[in-house]
PDBQT receptor file of N, H, CA, C and O in Angstrom, charges set to zero:
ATOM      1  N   UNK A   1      43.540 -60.875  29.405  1.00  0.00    +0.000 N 
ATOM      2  CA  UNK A   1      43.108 -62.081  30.089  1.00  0.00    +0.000 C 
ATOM      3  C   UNK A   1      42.936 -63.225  29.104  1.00  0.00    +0.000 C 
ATOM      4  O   UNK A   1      43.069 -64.360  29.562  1.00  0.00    +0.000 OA
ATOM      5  N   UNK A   2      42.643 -63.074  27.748  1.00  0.00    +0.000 N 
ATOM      6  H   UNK A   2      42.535 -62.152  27.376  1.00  0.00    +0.000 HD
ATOM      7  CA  UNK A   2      42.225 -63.927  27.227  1.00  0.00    +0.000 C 
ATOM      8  C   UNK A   2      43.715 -64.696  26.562  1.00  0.00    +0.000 C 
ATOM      9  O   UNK A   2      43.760 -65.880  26.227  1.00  0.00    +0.000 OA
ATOM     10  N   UNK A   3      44.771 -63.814  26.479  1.00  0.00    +0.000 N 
ATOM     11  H   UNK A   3      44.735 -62.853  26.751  1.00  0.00    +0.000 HD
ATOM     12  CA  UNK A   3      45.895 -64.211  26.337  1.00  0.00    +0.000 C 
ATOM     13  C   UNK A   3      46.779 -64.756  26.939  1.00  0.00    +0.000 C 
ATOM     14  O   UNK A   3      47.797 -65.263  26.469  1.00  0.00    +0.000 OA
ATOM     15  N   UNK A   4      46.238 -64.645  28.716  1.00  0.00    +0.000 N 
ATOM     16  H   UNK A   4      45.410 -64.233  29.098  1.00  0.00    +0.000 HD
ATOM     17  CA  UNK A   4      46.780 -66.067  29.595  1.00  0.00    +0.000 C 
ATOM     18  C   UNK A   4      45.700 -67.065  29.606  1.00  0.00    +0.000 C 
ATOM     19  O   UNK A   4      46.034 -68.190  29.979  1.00  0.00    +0.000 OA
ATOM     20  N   UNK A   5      44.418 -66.874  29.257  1.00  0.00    +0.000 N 
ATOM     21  H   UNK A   5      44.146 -65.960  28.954  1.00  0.00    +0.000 HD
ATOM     22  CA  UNK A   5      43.594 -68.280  29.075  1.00  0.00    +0.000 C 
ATOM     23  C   UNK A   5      44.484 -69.409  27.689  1.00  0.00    +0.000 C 
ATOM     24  O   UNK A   5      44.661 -70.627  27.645  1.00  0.00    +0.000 OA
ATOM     25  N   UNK A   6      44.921 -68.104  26.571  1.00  0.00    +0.000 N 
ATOM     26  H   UNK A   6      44.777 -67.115  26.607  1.00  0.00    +0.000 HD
ATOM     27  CA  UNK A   6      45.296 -69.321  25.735  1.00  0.00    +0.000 C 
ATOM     28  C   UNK A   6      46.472 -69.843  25.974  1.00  0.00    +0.000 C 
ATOM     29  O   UNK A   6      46.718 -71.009  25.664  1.00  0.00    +0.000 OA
ATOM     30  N   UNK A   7      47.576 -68.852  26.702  1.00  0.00    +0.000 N 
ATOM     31  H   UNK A   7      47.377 -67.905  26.954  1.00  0.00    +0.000 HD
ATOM     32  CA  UNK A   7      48.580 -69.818  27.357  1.00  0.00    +0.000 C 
ATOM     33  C   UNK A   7      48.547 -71.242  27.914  1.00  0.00    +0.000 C 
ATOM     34  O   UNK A   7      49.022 -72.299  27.500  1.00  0.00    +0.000 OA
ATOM     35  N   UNK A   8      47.755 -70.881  29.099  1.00  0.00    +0.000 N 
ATOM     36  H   UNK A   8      47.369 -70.021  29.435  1.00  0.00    +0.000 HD
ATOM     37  CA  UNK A   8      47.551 -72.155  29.785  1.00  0.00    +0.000 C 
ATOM     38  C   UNK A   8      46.621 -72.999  29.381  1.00  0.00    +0.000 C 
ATOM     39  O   UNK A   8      46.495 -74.057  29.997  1.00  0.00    +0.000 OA
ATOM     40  N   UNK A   9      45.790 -72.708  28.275  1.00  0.00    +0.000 N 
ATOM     41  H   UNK A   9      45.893 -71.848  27.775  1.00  0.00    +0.000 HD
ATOM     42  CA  UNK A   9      45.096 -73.757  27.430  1.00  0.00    +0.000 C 
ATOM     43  C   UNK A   9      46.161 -74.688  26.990  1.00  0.00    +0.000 C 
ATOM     44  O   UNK A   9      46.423 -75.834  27.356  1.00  0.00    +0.000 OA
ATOM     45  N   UNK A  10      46.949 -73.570  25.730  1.00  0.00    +0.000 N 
ATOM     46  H   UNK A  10      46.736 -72.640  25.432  1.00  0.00    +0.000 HD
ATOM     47  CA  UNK A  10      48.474 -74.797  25.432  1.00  0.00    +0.000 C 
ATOM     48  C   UNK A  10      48.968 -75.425  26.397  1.00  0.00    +0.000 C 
ATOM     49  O   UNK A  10      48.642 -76.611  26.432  1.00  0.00    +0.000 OA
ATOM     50  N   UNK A  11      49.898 -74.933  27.511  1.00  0.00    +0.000 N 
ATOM     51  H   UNK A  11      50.163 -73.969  27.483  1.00  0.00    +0.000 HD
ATOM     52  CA  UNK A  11      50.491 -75.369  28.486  1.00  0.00    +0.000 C 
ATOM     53  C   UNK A  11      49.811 -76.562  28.746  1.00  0.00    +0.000 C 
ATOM     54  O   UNK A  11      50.590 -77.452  29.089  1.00  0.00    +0.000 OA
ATOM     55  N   UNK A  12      48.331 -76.989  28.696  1.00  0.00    +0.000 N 
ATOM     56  H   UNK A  12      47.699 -76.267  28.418  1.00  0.00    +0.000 HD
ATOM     57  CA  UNK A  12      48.110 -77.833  29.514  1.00  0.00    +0.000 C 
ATOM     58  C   UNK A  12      48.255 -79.206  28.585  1.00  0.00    +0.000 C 
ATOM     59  O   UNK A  12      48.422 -80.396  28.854  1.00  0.00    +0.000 OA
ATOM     60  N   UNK A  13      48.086 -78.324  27.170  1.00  0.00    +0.000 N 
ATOM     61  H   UNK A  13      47.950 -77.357  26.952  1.00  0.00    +0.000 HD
ATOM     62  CA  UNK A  13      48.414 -79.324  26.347  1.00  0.00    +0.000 C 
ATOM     63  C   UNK A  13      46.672 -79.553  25.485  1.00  0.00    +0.000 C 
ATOM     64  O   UNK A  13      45.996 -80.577  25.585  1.00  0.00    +0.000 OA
ATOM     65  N   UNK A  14      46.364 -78.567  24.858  1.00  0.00    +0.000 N 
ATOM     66  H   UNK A  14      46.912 -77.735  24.777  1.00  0.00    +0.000 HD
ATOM     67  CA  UNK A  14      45.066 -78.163  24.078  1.00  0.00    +0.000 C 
ATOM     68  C   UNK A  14      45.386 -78.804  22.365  1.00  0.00    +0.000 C 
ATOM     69  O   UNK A  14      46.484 -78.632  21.836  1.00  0.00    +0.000 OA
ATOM     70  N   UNK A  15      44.529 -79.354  21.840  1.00  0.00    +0.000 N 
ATOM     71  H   UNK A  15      43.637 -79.493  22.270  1.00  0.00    +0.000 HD
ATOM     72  CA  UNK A  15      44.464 -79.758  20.453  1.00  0.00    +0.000 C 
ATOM     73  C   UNK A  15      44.902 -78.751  19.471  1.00  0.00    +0.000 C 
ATOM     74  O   UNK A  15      45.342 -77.680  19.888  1.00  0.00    +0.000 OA
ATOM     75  N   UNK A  16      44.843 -78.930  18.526  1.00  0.00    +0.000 N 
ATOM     76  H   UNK A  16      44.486 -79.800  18.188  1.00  0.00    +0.000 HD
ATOM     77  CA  UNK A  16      44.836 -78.332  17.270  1.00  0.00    +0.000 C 
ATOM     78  C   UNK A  16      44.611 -78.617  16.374  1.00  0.00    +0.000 C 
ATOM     79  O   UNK A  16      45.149 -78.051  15.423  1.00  0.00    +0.000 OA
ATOM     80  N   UNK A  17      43.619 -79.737  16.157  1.00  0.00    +0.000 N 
ATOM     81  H   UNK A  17      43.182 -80.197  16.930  1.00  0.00    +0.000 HD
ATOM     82  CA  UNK A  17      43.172 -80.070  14.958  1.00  0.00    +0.000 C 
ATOM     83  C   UNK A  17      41.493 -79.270  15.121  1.00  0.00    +0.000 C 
ATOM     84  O   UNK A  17      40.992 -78.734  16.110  1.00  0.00    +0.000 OA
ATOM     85  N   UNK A  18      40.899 -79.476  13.631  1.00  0.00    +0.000 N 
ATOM     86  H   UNK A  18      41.305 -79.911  12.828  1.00  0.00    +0.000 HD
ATOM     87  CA  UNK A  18      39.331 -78.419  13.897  1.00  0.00    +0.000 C 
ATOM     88  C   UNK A  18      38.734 -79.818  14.539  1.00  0.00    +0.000 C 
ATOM     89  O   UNK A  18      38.086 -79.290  15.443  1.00  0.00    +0.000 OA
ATOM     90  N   UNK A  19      38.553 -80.891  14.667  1.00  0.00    +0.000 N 
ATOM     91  H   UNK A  19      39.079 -81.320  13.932  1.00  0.00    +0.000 HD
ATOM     92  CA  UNK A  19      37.769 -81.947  15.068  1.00  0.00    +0.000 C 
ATOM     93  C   UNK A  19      37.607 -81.636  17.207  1.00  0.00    +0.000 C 
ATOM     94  O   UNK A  19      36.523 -81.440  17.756  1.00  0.00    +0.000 OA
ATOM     95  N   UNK A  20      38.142 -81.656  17.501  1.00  0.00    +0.000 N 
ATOM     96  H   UNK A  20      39.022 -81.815  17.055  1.00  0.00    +0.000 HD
ATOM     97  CA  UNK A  20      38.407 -81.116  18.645  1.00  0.00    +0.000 C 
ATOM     98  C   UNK A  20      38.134 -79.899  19.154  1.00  0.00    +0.000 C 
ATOM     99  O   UNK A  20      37.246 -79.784  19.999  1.00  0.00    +0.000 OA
ATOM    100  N   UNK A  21      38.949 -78.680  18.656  1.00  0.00    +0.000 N 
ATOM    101  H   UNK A  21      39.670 -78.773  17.969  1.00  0.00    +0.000 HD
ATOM    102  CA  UNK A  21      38.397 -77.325  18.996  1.00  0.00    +0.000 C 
ATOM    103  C   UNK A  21      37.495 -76.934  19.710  1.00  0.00    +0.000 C 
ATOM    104  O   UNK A  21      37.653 -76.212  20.693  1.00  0.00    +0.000 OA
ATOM    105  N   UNK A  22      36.008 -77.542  19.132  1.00  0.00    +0.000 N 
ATOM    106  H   UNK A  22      35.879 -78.130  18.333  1.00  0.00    +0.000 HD
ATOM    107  CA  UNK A  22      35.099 -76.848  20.101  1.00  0.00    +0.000 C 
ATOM    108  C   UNK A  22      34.922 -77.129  21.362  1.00  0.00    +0.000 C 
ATOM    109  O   UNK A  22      34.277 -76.317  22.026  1.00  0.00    +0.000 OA
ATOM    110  N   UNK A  23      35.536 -78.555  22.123  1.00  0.00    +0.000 N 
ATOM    111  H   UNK A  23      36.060 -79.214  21.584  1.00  0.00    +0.000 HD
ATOM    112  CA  UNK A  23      36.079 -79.340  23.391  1.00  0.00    +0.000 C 
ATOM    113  C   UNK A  23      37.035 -78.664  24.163  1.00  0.00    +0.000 C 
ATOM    114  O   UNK A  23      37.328 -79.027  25.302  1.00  0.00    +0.000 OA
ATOM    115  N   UNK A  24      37.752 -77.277  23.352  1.00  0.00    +0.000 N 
ATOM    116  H   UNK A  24      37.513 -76.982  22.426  1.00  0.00    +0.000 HD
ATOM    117  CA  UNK A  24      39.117 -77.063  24.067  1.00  0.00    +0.000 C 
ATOM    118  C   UNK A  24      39.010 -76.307  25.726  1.00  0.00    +0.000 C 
ATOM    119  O   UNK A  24      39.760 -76.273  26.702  1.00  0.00    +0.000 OA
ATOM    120  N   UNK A  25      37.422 -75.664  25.343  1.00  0.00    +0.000 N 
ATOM    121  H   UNK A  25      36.814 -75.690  24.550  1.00  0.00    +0.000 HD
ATOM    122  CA  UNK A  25      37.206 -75.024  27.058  1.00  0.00    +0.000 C 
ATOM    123  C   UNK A  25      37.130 -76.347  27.933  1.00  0.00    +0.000 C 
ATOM    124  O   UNK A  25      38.086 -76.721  28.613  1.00  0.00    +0.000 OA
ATOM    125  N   UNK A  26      36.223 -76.857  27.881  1.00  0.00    +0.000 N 
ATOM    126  H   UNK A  26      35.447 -76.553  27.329  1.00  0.00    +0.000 HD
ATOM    127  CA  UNK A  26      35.947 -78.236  28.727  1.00  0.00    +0.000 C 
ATOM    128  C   UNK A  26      37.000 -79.428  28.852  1.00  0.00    +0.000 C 
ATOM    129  O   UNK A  26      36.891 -80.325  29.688  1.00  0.00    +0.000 OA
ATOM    130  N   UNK A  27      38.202 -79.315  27.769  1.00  0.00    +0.000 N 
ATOM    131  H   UNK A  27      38.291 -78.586  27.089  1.00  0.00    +0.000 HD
ATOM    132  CA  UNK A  27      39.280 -79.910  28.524  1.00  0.00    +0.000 C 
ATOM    133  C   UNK A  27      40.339 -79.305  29.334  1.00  0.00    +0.000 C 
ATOM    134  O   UNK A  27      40.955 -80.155  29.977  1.00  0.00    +0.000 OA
ATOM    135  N   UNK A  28      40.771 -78.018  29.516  1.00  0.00    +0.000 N 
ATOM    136  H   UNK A  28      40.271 -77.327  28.993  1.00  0.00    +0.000 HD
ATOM    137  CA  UNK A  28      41.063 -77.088  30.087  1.00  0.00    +0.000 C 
ATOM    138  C   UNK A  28      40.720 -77.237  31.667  1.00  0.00    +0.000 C 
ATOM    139  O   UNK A  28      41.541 -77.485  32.551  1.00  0.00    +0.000 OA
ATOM    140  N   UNK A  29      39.248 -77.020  31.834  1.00  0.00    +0.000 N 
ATOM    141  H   UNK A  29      38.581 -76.819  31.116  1.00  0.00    +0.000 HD
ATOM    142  CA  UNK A  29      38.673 -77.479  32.757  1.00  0.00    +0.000 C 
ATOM    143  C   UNK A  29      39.154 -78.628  33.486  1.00  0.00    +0.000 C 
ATOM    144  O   UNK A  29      39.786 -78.683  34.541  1.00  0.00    +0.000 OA
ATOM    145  N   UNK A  30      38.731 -79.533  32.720  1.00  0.00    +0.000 N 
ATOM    146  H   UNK A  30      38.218 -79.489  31.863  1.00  0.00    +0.000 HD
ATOM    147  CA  UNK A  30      39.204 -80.744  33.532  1.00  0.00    +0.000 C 
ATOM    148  C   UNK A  30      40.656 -80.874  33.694  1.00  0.00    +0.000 C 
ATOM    149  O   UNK A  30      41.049 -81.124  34.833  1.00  0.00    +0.000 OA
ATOM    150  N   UNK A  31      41.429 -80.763  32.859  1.00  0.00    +0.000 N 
ATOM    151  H   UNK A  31      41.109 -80.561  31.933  1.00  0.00    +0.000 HD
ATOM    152  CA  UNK A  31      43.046 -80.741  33.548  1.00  0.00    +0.000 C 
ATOM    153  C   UNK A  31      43.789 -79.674  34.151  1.00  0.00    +0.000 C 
ATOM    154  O   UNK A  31      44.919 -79.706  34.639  1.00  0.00    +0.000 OA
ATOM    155  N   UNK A  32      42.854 -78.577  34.026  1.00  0.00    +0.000 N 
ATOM    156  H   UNK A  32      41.936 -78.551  33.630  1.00  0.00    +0.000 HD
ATOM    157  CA  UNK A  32      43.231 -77.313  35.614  1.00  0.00    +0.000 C 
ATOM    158  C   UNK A  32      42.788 -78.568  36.605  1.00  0.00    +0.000 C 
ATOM    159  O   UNK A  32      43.639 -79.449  36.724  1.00  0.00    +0.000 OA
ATOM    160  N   UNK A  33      41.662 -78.722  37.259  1.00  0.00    +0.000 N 
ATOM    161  H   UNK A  33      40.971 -78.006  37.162  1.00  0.00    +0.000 HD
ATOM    162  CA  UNK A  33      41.085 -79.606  37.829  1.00  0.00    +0.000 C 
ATOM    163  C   UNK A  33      42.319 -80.384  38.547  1.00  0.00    +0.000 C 
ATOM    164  O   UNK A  33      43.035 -80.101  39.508  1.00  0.00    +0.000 OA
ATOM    165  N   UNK A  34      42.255 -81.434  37.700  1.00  0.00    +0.000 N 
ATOM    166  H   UNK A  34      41.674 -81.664  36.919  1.00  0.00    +0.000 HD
ATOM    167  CA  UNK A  34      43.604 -82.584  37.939  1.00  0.00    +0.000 C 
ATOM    168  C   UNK A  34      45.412 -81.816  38.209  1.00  0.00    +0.000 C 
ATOM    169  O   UNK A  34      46.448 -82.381  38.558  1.00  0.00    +0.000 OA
ATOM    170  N   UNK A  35      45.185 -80.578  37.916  1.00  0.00    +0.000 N 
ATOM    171  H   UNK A  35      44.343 -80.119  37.632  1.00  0.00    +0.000 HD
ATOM    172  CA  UNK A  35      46.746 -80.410  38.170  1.00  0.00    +0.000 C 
ATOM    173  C   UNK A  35      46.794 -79.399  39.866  1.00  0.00    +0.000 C 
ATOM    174  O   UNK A  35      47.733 -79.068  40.590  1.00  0.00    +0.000 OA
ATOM    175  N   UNK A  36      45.214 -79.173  39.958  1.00  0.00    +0.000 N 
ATOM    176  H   UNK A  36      44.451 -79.442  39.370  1.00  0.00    +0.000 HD
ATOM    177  CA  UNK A  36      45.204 -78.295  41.282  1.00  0.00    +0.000 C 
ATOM    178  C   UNK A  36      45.097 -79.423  42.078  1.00  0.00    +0.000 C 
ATOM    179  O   UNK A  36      45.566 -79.471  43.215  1.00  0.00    +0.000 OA
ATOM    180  N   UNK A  37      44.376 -80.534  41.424  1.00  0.00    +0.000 N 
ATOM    181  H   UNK A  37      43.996 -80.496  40.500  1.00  0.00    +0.000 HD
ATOM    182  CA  UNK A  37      44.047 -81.703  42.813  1.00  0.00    +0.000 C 
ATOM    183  C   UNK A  37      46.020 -81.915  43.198  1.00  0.00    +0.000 C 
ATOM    184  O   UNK A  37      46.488 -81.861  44.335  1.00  0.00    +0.000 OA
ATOM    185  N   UNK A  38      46.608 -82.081  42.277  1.00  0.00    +0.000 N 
ATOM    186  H   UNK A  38      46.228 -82.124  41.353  1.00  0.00    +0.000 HD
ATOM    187  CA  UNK A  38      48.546 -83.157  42.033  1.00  0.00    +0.000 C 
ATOM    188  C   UNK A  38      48.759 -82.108  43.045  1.00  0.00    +0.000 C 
ATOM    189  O   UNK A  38      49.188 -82.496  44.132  1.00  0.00    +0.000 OA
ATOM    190  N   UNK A  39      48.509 -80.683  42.866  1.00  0.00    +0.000 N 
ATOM    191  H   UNK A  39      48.161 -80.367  41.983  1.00  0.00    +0.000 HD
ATOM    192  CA  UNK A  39      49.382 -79.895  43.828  1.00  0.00    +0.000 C 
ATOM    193  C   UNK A  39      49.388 -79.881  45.325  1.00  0.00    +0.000 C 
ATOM    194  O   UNK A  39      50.326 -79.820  46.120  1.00  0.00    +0.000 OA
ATOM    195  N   UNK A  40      47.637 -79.978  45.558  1.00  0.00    +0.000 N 
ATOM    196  H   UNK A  40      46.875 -80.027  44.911  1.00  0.00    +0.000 HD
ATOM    197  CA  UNK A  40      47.371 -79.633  47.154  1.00  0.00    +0.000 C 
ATOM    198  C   UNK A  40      47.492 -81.357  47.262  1.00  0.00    +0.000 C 
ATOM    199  O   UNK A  40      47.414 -81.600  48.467  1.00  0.00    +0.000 OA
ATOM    200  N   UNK A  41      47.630 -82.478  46.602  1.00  0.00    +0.000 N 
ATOM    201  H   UNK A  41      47.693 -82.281  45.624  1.00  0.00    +0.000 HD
ATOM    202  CA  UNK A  41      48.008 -83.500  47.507  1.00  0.00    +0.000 C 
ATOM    203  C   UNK A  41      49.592 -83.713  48.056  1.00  0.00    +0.000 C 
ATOM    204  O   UNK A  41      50.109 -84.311  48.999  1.00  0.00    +0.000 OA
ATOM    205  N   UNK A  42      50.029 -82.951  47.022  1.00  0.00    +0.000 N 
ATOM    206  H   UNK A  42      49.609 -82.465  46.256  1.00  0.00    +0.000 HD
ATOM    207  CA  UNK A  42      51.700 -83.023  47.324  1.00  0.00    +0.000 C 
ATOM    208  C   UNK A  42      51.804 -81.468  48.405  1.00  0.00    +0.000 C 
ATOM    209  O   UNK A  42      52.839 -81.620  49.053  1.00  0.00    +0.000 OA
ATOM    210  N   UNK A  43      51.393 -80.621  48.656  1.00  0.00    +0.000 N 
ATOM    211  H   UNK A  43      50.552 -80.498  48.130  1.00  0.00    +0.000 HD
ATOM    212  CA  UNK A  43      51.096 -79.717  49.600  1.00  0.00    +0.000 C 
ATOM    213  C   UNK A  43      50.587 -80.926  50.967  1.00  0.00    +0.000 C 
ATOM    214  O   UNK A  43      51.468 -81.207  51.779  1.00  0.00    +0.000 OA
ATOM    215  N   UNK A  44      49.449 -81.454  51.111  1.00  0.00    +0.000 N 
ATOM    216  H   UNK A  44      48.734 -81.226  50.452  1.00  0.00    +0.000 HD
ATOM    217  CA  UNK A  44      49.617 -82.156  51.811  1.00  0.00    +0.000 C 
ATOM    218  C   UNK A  44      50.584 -83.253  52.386  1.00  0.00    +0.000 C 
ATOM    219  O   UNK A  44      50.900 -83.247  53.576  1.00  0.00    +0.000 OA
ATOM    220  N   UNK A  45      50.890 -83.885  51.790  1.00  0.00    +0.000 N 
ATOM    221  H   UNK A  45      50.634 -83.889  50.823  1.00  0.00    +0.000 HD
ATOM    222  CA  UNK A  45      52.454 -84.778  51.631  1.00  0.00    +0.000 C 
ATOM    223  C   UNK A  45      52.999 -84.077  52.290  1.00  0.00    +0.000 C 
ATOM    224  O   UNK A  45      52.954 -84.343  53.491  1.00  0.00    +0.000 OA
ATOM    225  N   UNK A  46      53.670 -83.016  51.916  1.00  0.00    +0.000 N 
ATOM    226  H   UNK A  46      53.706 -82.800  50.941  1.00  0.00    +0.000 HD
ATOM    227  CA  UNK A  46      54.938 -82.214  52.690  1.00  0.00    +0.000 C 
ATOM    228  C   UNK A  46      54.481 -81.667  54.011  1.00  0.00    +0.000 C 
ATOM    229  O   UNK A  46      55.127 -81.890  55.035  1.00  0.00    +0.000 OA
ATOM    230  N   UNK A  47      53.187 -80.831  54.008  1.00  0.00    +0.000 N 
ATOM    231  H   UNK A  47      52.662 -80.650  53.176  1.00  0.00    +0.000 HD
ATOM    232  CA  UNK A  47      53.109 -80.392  55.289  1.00  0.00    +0.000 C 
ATOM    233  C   UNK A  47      52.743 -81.856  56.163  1.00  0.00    +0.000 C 
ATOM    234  O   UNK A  47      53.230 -81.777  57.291  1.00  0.00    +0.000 OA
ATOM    235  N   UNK A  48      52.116 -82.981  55.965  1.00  0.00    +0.000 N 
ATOM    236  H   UNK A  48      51.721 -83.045  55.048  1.00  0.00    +0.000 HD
ATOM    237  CA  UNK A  48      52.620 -83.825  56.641  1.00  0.00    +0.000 C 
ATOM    238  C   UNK A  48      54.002 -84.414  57.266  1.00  0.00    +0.000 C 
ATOM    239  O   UNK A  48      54.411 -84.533  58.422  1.00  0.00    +0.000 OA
ATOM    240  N   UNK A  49      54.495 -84.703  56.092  1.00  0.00    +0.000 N 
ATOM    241  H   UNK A  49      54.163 -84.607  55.153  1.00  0.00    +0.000 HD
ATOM    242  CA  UNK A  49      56.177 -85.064  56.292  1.00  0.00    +0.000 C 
ATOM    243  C   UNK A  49      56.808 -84.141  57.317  1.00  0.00    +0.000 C 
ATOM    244  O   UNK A  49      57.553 -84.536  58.214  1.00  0.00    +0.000 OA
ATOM    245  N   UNK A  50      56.429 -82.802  57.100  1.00  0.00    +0.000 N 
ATOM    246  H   UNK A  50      55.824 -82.482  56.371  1.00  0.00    +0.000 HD
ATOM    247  CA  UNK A  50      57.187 -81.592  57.953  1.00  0.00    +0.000 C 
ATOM    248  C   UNK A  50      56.777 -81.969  59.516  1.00  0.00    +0.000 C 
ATOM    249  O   UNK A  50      57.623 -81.889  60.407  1.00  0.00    +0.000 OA
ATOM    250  N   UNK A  51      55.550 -82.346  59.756  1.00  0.00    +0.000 N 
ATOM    251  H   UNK A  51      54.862 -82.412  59.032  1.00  0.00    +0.000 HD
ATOM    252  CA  UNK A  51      55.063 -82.815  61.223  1.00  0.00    +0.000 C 
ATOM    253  C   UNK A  51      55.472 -83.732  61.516  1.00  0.00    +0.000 C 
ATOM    254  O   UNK A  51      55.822 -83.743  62.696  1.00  0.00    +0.000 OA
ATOM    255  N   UNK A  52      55.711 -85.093  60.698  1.00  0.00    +0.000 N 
ATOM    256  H   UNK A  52      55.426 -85.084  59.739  1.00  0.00    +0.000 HD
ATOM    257  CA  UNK A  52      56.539 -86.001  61.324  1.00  0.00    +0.000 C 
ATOM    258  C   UNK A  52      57.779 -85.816  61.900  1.00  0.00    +0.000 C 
ATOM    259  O   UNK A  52      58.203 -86.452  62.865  1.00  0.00    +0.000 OA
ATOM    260  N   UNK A  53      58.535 -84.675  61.122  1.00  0.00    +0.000 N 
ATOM    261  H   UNK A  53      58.191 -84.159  60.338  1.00  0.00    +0.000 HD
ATOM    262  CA  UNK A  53      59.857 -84.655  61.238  1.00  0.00    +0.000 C 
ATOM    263  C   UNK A  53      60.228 -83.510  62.286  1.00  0.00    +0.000 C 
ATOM    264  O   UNK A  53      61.346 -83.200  62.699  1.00  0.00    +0.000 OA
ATOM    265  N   UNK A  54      59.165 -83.046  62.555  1.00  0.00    +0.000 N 
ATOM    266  H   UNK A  54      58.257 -83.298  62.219  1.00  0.00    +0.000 HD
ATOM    267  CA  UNK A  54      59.148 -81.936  63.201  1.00  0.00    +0.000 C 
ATOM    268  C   UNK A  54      59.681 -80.471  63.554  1.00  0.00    +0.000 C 
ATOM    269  O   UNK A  54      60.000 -79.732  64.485  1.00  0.00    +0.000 OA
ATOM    270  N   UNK A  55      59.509 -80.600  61.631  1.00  0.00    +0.000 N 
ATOM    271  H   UNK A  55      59.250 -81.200  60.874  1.00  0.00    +0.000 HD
ATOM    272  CA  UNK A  55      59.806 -79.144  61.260  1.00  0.00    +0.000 C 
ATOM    273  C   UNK A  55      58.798 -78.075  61.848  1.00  0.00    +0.000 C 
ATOM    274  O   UNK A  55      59.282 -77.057  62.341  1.00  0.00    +0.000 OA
ATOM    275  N   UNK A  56      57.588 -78.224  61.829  1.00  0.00    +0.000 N 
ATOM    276  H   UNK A  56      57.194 -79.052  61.429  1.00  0.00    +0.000 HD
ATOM    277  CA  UNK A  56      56.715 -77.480  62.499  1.00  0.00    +0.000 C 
ATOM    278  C   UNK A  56      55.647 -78.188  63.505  1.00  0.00    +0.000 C 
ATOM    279  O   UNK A  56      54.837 -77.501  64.128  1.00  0.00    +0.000 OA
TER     280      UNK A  56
């Protein structure tokens, strides 16, 4: 587990200098945060769009 935490630490785009480091949980945080909000608004978007168009 701790070896997909540091994945997606990088992935999200985590520091590497020592000045930073001890910040790297709490920015993690916040840009999981911001990339779950991008998803379910574009989830919304589409399942909207799909009702207009009346896919479902």
């Amino acid at each position: 587990m701790n070896n997909l935490f540091k994945i997606w630490l990088y992935a999200l785009g985590s520091f590497s200098d020592k000045k930073t480091k001890p910040y790297d949980k709490q920015v993690v945080i916040v840009r999981s945060f911001w990339v779950l909000l991008h998803i379910a608004t574009c989830l919304m978007i589409i399942i909207g769009n799909g009702r207009l168009l009346g896919w479902w």
